[in-house]
BABASE-556255 format. One record per residue (C-alpha): residue in one letter; residue number from 1; x, y, z. Coordinates in steps of 0.5 Angstrom, whole numbers, plus 2048, in hexadecimal, padded with zeros to 3 digits. Example, Ala and Ser with C-alpha at 12.3 -4.5 7.8 and 13.67 -1.06 7.14 Angstrom:
<atoms>
<'A',1,<819,7F7,810>>
<'S',2,<81B,7FE,80E>>
</atoms>
This chain:
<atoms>
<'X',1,<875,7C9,822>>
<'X',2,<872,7CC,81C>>
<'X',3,<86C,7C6,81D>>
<'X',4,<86C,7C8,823>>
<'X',5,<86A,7CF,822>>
<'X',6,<865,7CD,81C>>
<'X',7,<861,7C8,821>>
<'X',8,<861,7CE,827>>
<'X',9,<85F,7D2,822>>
<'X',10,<859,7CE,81F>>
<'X',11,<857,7CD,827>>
<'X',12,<856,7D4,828>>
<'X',13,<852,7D5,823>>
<'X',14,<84D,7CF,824>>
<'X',15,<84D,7D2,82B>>
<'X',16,<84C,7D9,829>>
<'X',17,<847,7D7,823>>
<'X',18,<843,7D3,829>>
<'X',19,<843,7DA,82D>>
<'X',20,<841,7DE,827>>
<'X',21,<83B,7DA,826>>
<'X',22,<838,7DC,82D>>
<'X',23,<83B,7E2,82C>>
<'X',24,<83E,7E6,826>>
<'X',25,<840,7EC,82B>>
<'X',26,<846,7E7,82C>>
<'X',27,<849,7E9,826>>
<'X',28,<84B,7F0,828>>
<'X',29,<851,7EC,82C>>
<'X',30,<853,7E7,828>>
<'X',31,<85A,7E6,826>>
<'X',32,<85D,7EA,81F>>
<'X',33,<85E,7E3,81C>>
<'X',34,<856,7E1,81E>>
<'X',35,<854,7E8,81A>>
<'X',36,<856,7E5,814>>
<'X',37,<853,7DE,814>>
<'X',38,<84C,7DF,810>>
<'X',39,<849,7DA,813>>
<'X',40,<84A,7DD,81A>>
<'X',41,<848,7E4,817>>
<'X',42,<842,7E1,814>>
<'X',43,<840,7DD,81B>>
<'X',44,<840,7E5,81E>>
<'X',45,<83C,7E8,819>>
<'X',46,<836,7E3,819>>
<'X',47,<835,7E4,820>>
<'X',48,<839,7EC,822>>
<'X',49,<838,7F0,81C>>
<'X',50,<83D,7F5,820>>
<'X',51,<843,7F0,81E>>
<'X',52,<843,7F3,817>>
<'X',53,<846,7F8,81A>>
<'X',54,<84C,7F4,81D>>
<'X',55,<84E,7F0,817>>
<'X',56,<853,7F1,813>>
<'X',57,<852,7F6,80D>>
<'X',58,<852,7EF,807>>
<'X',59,<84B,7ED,80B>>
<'X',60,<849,7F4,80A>>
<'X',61,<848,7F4,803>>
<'X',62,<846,7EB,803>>
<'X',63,<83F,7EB,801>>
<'X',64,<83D,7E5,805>>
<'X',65,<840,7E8,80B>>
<'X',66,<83D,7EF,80A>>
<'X',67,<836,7EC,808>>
<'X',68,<836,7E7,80F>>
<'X',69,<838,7EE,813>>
<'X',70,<832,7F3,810>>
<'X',71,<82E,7ED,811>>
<'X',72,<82E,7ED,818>>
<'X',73,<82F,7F4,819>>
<'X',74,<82E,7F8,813>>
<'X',75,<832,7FE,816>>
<'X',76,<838,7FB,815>>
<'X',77,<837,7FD,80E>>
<'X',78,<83C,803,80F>>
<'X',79,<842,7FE,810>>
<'X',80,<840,7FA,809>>
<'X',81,<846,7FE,804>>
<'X',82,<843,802,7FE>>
<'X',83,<842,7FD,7FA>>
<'X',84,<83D,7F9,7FE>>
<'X',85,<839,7FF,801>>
<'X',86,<838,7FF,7FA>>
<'X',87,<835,7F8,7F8>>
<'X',88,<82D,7F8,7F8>>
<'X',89,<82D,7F2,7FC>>
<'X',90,<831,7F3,802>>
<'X',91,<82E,7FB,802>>
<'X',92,<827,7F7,802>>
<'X',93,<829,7F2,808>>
<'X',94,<82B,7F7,80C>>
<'X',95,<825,7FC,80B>>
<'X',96,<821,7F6,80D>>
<'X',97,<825,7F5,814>>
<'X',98,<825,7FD,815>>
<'X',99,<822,802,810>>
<'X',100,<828,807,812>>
<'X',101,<82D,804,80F>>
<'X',102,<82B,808,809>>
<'X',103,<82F,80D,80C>>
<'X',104,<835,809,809>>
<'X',105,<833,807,803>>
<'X',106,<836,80A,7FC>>
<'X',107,<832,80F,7FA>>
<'X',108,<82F,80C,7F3>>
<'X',109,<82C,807,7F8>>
<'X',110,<82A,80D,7FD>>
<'X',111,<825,810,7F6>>
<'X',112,<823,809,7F5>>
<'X',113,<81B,809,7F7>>
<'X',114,<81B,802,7F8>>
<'X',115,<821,802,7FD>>
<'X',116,<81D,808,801>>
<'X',117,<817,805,801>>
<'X',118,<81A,7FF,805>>
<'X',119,<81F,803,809>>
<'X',120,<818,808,80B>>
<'X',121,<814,801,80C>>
<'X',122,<819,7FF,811>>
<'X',123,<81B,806,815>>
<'X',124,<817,80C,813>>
<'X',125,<81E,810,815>>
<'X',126,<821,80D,80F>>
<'X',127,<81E,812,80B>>
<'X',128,<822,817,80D>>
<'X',129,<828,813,809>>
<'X',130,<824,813,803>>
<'X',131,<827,818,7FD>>
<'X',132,<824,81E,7FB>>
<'X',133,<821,81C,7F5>>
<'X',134,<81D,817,7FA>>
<'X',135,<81B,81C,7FF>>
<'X',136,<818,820,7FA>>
<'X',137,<814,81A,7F6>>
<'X',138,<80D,81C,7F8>>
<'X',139,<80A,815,7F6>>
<'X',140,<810,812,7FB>>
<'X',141,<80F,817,801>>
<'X',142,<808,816,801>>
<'X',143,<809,810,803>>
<'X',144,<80E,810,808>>
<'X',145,<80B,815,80D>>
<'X',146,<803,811,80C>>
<'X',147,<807,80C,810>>
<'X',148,<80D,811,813>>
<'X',149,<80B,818,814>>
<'X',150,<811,81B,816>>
<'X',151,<814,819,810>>
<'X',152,<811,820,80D>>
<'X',153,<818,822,811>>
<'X',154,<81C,820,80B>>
<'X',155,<817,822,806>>
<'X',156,<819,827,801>>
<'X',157,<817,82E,802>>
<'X',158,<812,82E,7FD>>
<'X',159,<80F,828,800>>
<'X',160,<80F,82A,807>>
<'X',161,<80A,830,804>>
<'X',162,<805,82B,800>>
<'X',163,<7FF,82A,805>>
<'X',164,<7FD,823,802>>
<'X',165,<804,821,805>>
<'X',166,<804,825,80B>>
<'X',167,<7FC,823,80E>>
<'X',168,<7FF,81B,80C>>
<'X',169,<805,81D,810>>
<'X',170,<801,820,816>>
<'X',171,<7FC,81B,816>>
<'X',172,<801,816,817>>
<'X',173,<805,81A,81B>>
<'X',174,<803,820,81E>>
<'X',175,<80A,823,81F>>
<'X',176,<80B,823,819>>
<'X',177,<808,82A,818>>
<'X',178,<810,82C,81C>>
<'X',179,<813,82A,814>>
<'X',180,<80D,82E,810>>
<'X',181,<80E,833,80C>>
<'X',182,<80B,83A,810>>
<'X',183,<805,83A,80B>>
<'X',184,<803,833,80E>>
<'X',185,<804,835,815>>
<'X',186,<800,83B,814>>
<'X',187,<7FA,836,810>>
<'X',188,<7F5,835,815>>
<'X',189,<7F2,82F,812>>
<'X',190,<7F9,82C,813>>
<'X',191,<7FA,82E,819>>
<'X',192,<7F4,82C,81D>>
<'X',193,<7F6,824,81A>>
<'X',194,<7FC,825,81C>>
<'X',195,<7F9,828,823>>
<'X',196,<7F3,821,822>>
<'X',197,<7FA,81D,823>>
<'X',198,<7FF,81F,827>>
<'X',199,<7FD,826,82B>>
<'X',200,<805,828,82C>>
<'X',201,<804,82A,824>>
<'X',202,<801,830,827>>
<'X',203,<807,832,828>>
<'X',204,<809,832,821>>
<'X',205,<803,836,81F>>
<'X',206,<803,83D,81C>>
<'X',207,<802,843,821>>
<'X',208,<7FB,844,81F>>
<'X',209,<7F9,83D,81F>>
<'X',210,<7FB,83C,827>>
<'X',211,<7F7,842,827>>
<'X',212,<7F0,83E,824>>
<'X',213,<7EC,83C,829>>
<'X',214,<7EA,835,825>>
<'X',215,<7F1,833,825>>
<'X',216,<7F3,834,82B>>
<'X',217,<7ED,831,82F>>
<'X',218,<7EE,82B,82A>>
<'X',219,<7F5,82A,82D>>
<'X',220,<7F3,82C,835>>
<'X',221,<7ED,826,832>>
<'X',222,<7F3,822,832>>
<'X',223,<7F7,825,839>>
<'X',224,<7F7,82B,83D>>
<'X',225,<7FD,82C,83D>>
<'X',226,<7FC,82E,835>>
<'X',227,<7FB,834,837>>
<'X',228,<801,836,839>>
<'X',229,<802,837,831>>
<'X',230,<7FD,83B,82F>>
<'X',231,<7FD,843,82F>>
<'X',232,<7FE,847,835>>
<'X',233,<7F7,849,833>>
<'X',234,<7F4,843,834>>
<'X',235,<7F8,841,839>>
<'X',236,<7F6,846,83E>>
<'X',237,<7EE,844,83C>>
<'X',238,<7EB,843,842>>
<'X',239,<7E6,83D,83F>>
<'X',240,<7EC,83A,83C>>
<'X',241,<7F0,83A,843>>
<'X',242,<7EB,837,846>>
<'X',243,<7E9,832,840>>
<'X',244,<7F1,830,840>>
<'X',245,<7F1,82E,847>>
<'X',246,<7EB,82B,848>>
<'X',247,<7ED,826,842>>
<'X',248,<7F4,826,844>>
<'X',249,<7F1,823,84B>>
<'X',250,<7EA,81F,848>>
<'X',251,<7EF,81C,843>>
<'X',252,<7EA,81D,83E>>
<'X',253,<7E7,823,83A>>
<'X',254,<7E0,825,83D>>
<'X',255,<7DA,825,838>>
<'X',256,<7D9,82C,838>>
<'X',257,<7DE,82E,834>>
<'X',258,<7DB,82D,82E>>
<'X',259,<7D5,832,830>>
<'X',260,<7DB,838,833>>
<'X',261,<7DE,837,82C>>
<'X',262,<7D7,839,829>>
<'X',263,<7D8,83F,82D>>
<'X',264,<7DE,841,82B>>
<'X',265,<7DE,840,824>>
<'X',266,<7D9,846,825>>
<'X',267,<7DC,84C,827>>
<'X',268,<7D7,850,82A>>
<'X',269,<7D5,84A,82E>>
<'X',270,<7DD,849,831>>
<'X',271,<7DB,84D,837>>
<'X',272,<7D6,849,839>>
<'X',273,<7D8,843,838>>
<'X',274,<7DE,844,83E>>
<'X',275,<7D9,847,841>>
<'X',276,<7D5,841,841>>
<'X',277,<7DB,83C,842>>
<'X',278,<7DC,83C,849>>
<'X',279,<7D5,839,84B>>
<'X',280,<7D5,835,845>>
<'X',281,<7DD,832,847>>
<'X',282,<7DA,832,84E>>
<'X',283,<7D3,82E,84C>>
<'X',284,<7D7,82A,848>>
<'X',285,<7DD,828,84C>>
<'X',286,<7D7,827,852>>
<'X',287,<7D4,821,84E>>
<'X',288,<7DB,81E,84C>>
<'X',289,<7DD,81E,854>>
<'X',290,<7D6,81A,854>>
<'X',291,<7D7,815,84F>>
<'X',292,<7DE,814,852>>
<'X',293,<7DB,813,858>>
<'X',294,<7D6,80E,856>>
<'X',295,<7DC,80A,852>>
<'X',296,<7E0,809,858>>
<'X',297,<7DB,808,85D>>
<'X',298,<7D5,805,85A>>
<'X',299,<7CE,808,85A>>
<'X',300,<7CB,80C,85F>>
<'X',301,<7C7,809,865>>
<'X',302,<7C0,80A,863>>
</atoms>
């Protein structure tokens, strides 16, 4: 009977191990007795890192196992026990399938710089595990945001003031201007980086910035809707009106722009300037009509 039940045991795990090599999921309705074999539970893991999750807890804490598991899913770090959320080694396997398994490694490899590097390598949202300690090297958050600016998020406070930080940020990222500090926000060389790269940044400035012609026109260069975001004052200019719509519907930013600006950076010349936009918005919009015609169409009949 014994012989019996040893040999329908060692039927189904061939047959489950032939299933767990197509598909680890499998193992989530293995039988008790199954959970228990090394061999079927590193059969699952190879292929379903999840299967961690399901085996018994002596597997938790097998080295083997739990390397074979990150490797194919680093997330499943967070099932590994104490000791091997630990272990460099295994930290590093999972931080290569997926940076955010930083979140479940001990604290003294969440302050070791070579452990962030490589989880931010693979996820820039891993950052946000690092520990305190790391989010307030300068050297190191330097180097995240040049790759991932939205990183500045985590940043400490002190650098989420500082402006070679901050301009790295931005350039990267435009809306990492949401995470800097006020100062930063009300900074117009940062600004208009942040502007340059995605114009959504303008919500992010300080009042007096959505309220400067040259910011607000390098972001309605990019989109007219960016108008939206400027000061009410702006907002309510006519020429601006007007220029947004028509960027909104040529598409692109007409090559005036830069000789209206000239008239508004002198204040005594403002006046003329939107006196003298609706003949050149028309004059304008006129020849791009034409070019848009003879794109379509072809050149006149002479």
């Amino acid at each position: 009977m014994a012989h019996t039940s040893k040999a329908s045991l060692l039927a189904e795990v061939t047959k489950i191990l032939a299933a767990l090599t197509e598909n680890g999921e499998a193992f989530r309705w293995a039988e008790n007795q199954l959970r228990t074999d090394k061999e079927v539970v590193l059969a699952a893991v190879k292929t379903y890192g999840w299967a961690l999750h399901y085996a018994s807890g002596e597997f938790r804490a097998d080295r083997e196992v739990v390397l074979a598991a990150v490797k194919e899913n680093g997330l499943t770090l967070q099932y590994a026990c104490e000791a091997l959320q630990a272990d460099k080694e295994v930290v590093l396997a999972a931080l290569t399938e997926n940076g955010v398994a930083l979140r479940w490694a001990e604290n003294q490899l969440r302050a070791d710089r070579g452990v962030v590097l490589a989880a931010v390598k693979n996820n820039g949202y891993a950052f946000e595990w690092a520990s305190e300690a790391m989010r307030a090297d300068r050297e190191l958050v330097l180097a995240v945001v040049k790759t991932y600016g939205c990183a500045l998020a985590h940043a400490s406070e002190a650098l989420k003031g500082d402006k070679e930080v901050v301009l790295a940020a931005v350039k990267k990222n435009g809306y990492a201007l949401d995470s800097a500090s006020e100062a930063m926000r009300g900074d117009k060389e940062v600004v208009l980086a942040a502007v340059k790269n995605n114009w959504y940044a303008l919500d992010c400035a300080s009042g007096e910035l959505r309220a400067d012609v040259e910011v607000v026109l390098t972001a309605v260069k990019q989109d007219g809707w960016a108008l939206g975001s400027a000061s009410k004052a702006l907002q309510a200019d006519p020429f601006l009106c007007r220029l947004s719509s028509e960027v909104v519907a040529l598409g692109r930013m007409p090559r005036f722009c830069g000789i209206l600006l000239t008239h508004y950076r002198q204040e005594k010349a403002a006046k003329v300037a939107v006196q003298a936009g609706g003949w050149l918005i028309r004059h304008e919009c006129d020849s791009s009509t034409q070019n848009l015609k003879r794109q379509r169409l072809g050149p006149s009949p002479q």
